[in-house]
DRENVOKOL-633595 format. One record per residue (C-alpha): x, y, z; residue number from 1; residue in one letter. Coordinates in Angstrom, 1 decimal. Example, Ala and Ser with C-alpha at 12.3 -4.5 7.8 and 13.67 -1.06 7.14 Angstrom:
2
pt c1 12.3, c2 -4.5, c3 7.8, k 1, r a
pt c1 13.7, c2 -1.1, c3 7.1, k 2, r s
***
This chain:
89
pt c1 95.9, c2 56.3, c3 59.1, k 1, r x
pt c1 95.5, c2 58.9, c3 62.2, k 2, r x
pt c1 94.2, c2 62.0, c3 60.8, k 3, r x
pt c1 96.0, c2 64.0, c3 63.3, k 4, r x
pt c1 99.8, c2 61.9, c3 62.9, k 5, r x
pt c1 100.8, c2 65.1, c3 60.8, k 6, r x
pt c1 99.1, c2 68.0, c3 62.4, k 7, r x
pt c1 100.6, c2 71.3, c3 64.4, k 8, r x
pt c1 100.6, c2 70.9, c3 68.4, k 9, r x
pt c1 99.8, c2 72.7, c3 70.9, k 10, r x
pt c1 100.5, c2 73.0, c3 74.5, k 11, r x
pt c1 98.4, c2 73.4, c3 77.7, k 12, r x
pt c1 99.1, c2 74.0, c3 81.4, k 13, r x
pt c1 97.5, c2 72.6, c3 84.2, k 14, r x
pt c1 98.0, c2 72.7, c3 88.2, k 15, r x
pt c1 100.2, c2 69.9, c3 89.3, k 16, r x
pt c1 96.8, c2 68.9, c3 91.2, k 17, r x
pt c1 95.0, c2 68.3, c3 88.2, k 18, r x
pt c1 97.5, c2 66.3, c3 86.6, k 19, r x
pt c1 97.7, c2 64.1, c3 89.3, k 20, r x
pt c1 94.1, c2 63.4, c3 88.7, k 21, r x
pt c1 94.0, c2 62.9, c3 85.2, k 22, r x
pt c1 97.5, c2 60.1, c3 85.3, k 23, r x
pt c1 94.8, c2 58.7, c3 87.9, k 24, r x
pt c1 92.7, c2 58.3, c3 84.7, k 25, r x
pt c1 94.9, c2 57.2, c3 82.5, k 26, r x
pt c1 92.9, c2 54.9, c3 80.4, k 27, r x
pt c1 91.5, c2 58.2, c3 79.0, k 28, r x
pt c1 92.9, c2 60.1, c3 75.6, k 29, r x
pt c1 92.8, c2 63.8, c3 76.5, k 30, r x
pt c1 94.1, c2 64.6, c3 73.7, k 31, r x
pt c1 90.4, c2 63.8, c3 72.4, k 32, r x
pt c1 88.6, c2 65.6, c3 74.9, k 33, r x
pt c1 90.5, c2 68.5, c3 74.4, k 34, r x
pt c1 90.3, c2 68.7, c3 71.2, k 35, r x
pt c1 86.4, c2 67.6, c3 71.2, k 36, r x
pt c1 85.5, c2 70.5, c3 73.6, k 37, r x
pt c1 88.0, c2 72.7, c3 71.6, k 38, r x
pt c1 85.9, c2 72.0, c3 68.0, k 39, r x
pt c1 82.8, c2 72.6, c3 70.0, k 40, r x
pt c1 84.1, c2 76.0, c3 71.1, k 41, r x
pt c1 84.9, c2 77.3, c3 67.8, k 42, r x
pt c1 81.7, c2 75.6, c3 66.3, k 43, r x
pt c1 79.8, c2 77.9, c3 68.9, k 44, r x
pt c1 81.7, c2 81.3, c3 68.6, k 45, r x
pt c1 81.3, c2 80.7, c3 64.6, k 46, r x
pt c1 77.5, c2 80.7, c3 65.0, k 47, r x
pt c1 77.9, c2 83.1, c3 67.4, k 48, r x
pt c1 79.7, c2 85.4, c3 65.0, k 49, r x
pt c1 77.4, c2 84.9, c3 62.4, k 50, r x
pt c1 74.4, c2 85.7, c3 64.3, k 51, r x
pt c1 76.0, c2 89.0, c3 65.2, k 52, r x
pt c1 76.7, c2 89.2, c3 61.6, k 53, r x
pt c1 73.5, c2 89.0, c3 60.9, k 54, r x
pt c1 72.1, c2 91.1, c3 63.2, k 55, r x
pt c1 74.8, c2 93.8, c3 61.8, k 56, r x
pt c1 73.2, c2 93.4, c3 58.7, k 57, r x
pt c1 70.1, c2 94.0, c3 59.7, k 58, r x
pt c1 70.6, c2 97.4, c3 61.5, k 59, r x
pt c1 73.1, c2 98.5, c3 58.9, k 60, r x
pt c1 70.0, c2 97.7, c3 56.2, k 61, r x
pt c1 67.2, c2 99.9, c3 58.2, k 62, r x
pt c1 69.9, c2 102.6, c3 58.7, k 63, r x
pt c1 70.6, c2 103.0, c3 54.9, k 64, r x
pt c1 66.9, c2 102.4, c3 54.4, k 65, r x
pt c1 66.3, c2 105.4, c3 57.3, k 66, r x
pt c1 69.0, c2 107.4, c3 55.5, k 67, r x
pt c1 67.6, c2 107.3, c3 52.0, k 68, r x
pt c1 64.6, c2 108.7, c3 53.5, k 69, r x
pt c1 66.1, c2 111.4, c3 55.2, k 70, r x
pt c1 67.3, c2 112.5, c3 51.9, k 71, r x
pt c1 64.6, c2 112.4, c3 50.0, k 72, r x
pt c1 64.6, c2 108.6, c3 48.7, k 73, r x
pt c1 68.1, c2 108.0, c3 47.0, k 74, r x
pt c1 70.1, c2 105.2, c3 47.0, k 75, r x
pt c1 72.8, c2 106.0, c3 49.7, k 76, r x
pt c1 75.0, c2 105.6, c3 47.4, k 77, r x
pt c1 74.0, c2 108.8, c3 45.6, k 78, r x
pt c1 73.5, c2 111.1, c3 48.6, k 79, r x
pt c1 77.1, c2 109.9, c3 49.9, k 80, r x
pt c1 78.1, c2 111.7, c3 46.5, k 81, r x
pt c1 75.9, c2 114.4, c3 46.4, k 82, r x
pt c1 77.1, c2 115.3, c3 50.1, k 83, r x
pt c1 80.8, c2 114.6, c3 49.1, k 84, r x
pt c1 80.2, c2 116.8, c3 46.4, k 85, r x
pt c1 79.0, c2 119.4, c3 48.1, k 86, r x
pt c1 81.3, c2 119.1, c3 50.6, k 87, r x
pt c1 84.9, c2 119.1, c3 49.0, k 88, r x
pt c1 84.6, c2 122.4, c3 46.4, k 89, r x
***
């Protein structure tokens, strides 16, 4: 069974130029490319996203580590309190 008989559609423009070439090459499915170069898009942006991820991570981890040095070695968690405290009596 086609895995894609029961699947949403989408829709895509093209210059009447370009359309004319591709009925020229009609022996080819581009449904299939598109979608092909379509998973390979959102393969790339999602490792893409999750090096930047990463890398967030990463500077968000020395900044806590920075901050708990600034204030004398707590978990941030404890000097967010301590400076909450302080700062709503």
């Amino acid at each position: 069974m086609n895995k894609y008989l029961h699947v949403p559609t989408i829709t895509i423009r093209v210059d009447e130029q370009l359309k004319r070439k591709m009925d020229e090459l009609g022996y080819i499915n581009w449904s299939e490319i598109i979608r092909r170069k379509i998973e390979e898009v959102v393969e790339e942006e999602s490792r893409t996203r999750r090096k930047k991820d990463n890398r967030r991570i990463q500077e968000a981890s020395v900044k806590s580590h920075e901050f708990s040095l600034v204030y004398g070695g707590k978990r941030s968690e404890e000097s967010i309190r301590e400076w909450r405290d302080r700062n709503w009596q």
